[in-house]
C-alpha positions in Angstrom: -7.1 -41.9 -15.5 -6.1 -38.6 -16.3 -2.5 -37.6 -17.3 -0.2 -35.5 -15.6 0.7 -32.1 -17.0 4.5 -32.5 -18.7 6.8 -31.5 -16.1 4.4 -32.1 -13.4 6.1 -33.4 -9.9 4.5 -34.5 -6.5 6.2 -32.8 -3.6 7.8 -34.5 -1.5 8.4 -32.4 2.1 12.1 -32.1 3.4 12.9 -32.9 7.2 12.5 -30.0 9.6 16.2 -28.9 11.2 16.8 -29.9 14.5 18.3 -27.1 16.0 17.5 -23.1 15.8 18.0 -21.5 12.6 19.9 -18.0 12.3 17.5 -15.3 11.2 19.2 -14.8 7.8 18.7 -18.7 7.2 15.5 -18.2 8.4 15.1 -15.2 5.7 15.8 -17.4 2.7 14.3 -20.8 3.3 11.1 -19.8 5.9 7.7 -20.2 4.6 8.1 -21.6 1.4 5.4 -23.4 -0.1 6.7 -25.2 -3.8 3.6 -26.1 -5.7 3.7 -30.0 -7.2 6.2 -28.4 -9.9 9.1 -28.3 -7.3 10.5 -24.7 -8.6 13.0 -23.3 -6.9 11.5 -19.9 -6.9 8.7 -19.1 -4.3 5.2 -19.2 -6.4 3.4 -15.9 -6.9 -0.5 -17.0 -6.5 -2.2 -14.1 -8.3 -5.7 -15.1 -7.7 -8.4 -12.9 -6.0 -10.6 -16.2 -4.8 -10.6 -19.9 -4.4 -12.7 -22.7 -5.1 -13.7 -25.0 -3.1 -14.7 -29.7 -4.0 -18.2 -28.7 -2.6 -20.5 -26.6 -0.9 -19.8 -28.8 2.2 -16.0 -27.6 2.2 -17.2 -24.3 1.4 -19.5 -24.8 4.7 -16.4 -25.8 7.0 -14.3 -23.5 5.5 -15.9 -20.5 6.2 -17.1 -21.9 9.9 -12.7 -22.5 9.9 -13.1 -26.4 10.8 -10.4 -26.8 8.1 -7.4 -25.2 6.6 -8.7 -23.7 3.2 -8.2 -20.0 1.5 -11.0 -18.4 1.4 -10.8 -14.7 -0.1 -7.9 -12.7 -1.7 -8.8 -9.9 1.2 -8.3 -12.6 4.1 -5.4 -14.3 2.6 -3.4 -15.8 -0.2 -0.4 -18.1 -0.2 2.0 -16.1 -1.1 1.0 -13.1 0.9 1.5 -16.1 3.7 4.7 -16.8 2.9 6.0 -13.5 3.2 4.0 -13.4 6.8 5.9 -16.6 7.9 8.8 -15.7 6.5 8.7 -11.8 8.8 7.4 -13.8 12.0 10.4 -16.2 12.2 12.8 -13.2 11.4 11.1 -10.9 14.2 10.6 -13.9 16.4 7.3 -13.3 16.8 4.0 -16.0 16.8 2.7 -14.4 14.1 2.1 -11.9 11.4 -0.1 -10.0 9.3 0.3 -7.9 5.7 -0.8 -4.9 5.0 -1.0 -2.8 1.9 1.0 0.2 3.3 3.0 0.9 6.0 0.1 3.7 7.4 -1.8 0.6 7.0 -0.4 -1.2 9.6 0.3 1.6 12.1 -3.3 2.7 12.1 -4.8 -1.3 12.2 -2.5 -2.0 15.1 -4.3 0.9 16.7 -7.7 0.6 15.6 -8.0 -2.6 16.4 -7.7 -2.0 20.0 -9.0 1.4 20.5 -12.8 2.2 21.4 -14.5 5.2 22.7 -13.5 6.0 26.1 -9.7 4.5 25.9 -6.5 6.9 26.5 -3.7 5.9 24.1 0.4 7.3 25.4 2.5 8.3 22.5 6.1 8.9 22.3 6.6 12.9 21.1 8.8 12.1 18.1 7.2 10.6 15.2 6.0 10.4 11.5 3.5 13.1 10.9 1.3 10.7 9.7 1.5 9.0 13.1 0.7 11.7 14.6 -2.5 12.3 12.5 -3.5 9.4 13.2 -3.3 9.7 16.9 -3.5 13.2 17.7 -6.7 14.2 14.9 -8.3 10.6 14.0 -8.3 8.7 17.0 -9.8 11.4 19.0 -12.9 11.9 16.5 -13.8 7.5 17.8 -13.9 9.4 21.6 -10.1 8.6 22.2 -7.7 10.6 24.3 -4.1 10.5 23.9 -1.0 12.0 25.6 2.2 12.2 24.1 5.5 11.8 26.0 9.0 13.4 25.4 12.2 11.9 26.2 13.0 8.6 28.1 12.6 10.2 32.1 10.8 7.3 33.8 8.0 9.9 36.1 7.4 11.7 33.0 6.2 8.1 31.5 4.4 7.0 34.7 2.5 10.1 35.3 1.1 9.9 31.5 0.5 6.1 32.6 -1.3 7.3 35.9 -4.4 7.6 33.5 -5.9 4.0 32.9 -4.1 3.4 29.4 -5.1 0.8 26.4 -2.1 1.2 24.1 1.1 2.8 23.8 2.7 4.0 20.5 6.5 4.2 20.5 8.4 5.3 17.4 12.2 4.6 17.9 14.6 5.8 16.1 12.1 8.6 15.4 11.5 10.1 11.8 13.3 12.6 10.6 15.6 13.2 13.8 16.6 9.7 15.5 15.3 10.1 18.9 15.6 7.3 21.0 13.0 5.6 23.0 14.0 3.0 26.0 11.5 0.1 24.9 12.3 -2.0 28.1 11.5 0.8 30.3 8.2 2.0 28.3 7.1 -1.7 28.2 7.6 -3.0 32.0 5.8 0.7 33.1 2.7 0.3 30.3 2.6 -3.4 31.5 1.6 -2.3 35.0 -1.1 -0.7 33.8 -2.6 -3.4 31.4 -1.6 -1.6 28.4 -0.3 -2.8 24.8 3.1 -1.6 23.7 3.2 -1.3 19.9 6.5 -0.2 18.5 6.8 1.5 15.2 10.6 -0.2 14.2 10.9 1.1 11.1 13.7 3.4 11.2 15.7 0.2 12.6 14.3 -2.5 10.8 14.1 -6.4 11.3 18.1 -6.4 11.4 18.8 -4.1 13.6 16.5 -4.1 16.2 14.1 -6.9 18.1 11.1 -4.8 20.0 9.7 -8.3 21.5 12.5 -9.3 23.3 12.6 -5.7 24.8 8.8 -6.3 26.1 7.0 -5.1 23.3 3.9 -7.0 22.4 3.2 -5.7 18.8 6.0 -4.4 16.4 4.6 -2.6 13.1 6.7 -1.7 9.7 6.6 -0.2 6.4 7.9 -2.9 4.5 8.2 -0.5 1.5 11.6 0.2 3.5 14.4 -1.4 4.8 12.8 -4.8 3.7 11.8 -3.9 0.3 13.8 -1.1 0.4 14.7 -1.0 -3.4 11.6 1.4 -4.3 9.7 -0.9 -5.9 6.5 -1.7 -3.5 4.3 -0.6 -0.9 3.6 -3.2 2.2 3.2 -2.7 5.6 3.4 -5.6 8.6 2.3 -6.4 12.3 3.6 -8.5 14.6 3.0 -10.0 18.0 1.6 -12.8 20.0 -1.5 -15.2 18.5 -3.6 -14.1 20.7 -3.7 -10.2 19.3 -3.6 -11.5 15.8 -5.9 -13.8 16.0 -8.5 -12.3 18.7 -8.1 -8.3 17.7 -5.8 -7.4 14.7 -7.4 -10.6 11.8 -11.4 -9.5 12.5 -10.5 -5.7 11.6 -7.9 -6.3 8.8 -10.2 -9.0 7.3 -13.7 -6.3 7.1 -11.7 -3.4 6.7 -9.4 -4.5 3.9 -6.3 -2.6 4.1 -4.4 -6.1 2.2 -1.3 -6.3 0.6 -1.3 -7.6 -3.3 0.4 -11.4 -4.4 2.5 -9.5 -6.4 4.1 -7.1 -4.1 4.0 -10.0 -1.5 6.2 -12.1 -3.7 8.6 -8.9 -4.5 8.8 -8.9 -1.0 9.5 -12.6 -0.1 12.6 -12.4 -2.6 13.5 -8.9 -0.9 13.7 -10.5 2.5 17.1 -12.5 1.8 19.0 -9.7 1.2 17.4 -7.3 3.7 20.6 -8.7 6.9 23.0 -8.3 4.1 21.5 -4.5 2.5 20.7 -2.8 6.3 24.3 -3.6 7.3 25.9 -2.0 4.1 23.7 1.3 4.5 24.6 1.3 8.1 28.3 1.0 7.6 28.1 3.5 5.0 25.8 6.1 7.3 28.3 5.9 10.5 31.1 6.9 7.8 28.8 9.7 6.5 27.8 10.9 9.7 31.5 11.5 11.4 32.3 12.9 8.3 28.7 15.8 8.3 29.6 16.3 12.0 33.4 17.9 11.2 31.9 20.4 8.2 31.8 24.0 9.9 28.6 24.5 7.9 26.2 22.2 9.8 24.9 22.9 12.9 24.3 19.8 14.2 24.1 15.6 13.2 21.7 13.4 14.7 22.6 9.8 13.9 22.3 7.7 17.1 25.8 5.8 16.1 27.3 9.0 17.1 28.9 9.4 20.4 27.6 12.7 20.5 24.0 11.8 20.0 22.2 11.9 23.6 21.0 8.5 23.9 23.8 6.9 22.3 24.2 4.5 24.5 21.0 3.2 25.1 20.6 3.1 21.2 23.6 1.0 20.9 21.9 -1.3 23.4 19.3 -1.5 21.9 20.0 -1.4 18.0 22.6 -4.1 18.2 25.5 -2.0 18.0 24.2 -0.2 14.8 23.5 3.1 14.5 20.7 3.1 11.6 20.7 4.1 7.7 19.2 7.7 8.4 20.8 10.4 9.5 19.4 14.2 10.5 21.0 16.8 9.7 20.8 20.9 10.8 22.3 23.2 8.8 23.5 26.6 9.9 22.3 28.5 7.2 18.7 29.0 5.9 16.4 27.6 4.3 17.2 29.0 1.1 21.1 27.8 1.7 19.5 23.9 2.4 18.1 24.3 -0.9 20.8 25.2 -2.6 23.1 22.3 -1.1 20.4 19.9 -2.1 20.5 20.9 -5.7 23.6 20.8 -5.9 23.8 17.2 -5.0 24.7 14.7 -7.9 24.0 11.6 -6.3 21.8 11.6 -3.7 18.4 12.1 -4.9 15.9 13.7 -3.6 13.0 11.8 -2.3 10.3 11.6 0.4 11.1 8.1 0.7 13.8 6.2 2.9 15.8 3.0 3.9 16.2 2.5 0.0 19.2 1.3 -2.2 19.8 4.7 -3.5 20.9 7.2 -0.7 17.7 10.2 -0.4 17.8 13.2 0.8 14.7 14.9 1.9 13.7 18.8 3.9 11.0 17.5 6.1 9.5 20.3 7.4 8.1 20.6 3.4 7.5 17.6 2.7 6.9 14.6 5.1 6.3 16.4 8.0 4.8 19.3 5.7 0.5 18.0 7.6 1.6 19.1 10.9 1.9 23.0 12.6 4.9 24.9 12.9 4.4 24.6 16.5 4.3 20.8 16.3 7.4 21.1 13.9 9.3 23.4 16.2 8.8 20.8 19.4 9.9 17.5 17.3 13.1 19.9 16.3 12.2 20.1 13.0 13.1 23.7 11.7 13.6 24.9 7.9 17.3 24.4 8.2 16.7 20.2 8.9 17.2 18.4 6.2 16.9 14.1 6.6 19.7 11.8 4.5 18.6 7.9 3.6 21.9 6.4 3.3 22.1 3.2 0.4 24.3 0.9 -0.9 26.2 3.4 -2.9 30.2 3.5 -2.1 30.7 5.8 0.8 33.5 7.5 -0.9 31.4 8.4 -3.8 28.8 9.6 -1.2 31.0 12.0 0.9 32.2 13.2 -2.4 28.6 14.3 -3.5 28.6 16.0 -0.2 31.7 17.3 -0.1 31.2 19.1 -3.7 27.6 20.5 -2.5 28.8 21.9 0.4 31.8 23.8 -1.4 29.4 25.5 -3.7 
């Protein structure tokens, strides 16, 4: 008989928890699978294949009439984990990784789409959204229409058209628009379509798409649920039946997967994502009130702000938070933007948001930099905009940054 490896342990399982477990439980103890060594860390499998006891397992395997990994591009243990572990915090059935955010917006898409089908966009998005709908989607033979603003005729008459999917960002990137979800969803459902909502800008914490009638809900997870710049991950959510029956077959041959490593940097991320998004949005209400007195800006777009137009409906539908990013317009130019940014000692500048570190960004050079001026001017994103990721820093520290810019 051959003998154990030192330290080696069998597993034995713990019982299951009779009642429901609060999301934050749920993103510390979901989906872990402990090898025989019983380590209180989550394992990081970093293995691109598997082996299999014989070609008959092999046989079943692959004709999945049993439970074996087959291929690091399909699926990996701890790539699962972090799936699990995302599905019981959204709520959903079921989820899948991706290696980007972009990833998973254009998969939940692509999945769907074919030659013929008319997709229904909110207005306000990522520019790389709107590539993706407005230049690549079109080039496979599919319309689109995109839809400003949450008036219910102006979303039923783009709905008049027989519709396959519709893409709703909300909060939007850079400027916080707000989309009504439960509105969207109960008018696209008429029609047969799916409602995928892109919830980055709110994250996991803040805001539960499904339970507003959303079917899919898509993230960068290099955000708010990595959100400490280390990794680049993307997720989909929704029912088994689009995971299994649309979104695995075109993830699985078109390979957009997510690493073991950055899946495990991911799982750890995940049970401090509640306690992170709810610093950065303390801190960003703070910040906002304080941007909208300066004489010098123009005008702040955070939806925890009375004065934001949808206000209410955000704070309906965010949970009573008002986000971790915050647009701002300046009065002055573009030159003047500049110069504030510069001047800035803590906040960086970045392209990136919903990190630790608050960013500051002009994204009508730089994210939104692919799409026209026109396009620009109509999302309200002119020279003198500038987007602010709000992190864990102390608030007073961050006004001060601000305060000291400005003044120059």
């Amino acid at each position: 008989m051959s003998k154990r490896p030192w330290g080696y342990r069998t597993r034995s399982e713990k019982k299951e928890p009779h009642w429901d477990l609060h999301s934050q439980t749920h993103a510390v103890r979901t989906g872990i699978a402990r090898s025989g060594f019983g380590e209180t860390s989550e394992a990081m499998y970093l293995t691109s294949g598997f082996t299999y006891s014989s070609a008959e397992e092999a046989f079943d395997s692959f004709a999945e009439e049993t439970d074996h990994y087959l291929y690091g591009r399909f699926h990996n243990p701890t790539i699962a984990m972090f799936e699990q572990r995302l599905a019981a915090i959204e709520g959903a059935d079921s989820c899948v990784a991706t290696g980007s955010g972009m990833s998973a917006m254009f998969a939940s898409l692509a999945c769907i789409v074919e030659q013929g089908d008319h997709v229904v966009a909110s207005a306000a998005m990522f520019s790389s959204c709107h590539v993706v709908i407005t230049e690549f989607l079109p080039k496979w033979g599919v319309t689109f229409e995109l839809v400003k603003g949450n008036n219910p005729a102006d979303w039923a008459k783009a709905l008049s058209k027989t519709t396959k999917a519709v893409f709703i960002e909300t909060p939007s990137n850079p400027l916080l628009d707000i989309v009504d979800i439960k509105m969207v969803s109960d008018l696209a459902h008429k029609v047969g379509a799916t409602v995928i909502v892109d919830n980055v800008m709110a994250s996991p914490v803040l805001q539960k798409p499904l339970t507003l009638g959303a079917d899919v809900v898509m993230y960068s997870a290099t955000k708010h649920i990595d959100g400490q710049g280390r990794v680049l991950a993307g997720a989909i959510l929704g029912s088994g039946s689009y995971i299994q029956e649309k979104l695995l077959p075109f993830v699985r041959h078109s390979g957009p997967s997510l690493s073991p490593f950055n899946a495990w940097v991911l799982v750890k991320s995940l049970e401090t994502m509640e306690m992170r998004v709810e610093r950065m949005v303390s801190n960003a209400q703070v910040i906002a009130e304080f941007l909208e007195k300066q004489p010098s800006i123009k005008s702040v777009k955070y939806p925890g702000l009375k004065s934001h137009p949808e206000h209410k409906l955000a704070m309906k539908q965010m949970n009573g938070g008002g986000g971790t990013t915050i647009g701002i317009e300046f009065k002055g130019s573009q030159t003047d933007v500049f110069a504030f940014m510069n001047k800035l000692c803590v906040i960086d500048i970045s392209n990136n948001l919903g990190d630790s570190k608050s960013l500051i960004t002009h994204p009508a050079s730089t994210t939104h930099r692919r799409l026209s001026p026109e396009v620009q001017s109509e999302m309200g994103i002119t020279p003198s905009v500038l987007r602010l990721s709000v992190g864990l820093e102390h608030s007073s520290d961050l006004i001060k940054d601000i305060e000291q810019a400005l003044a120059k």
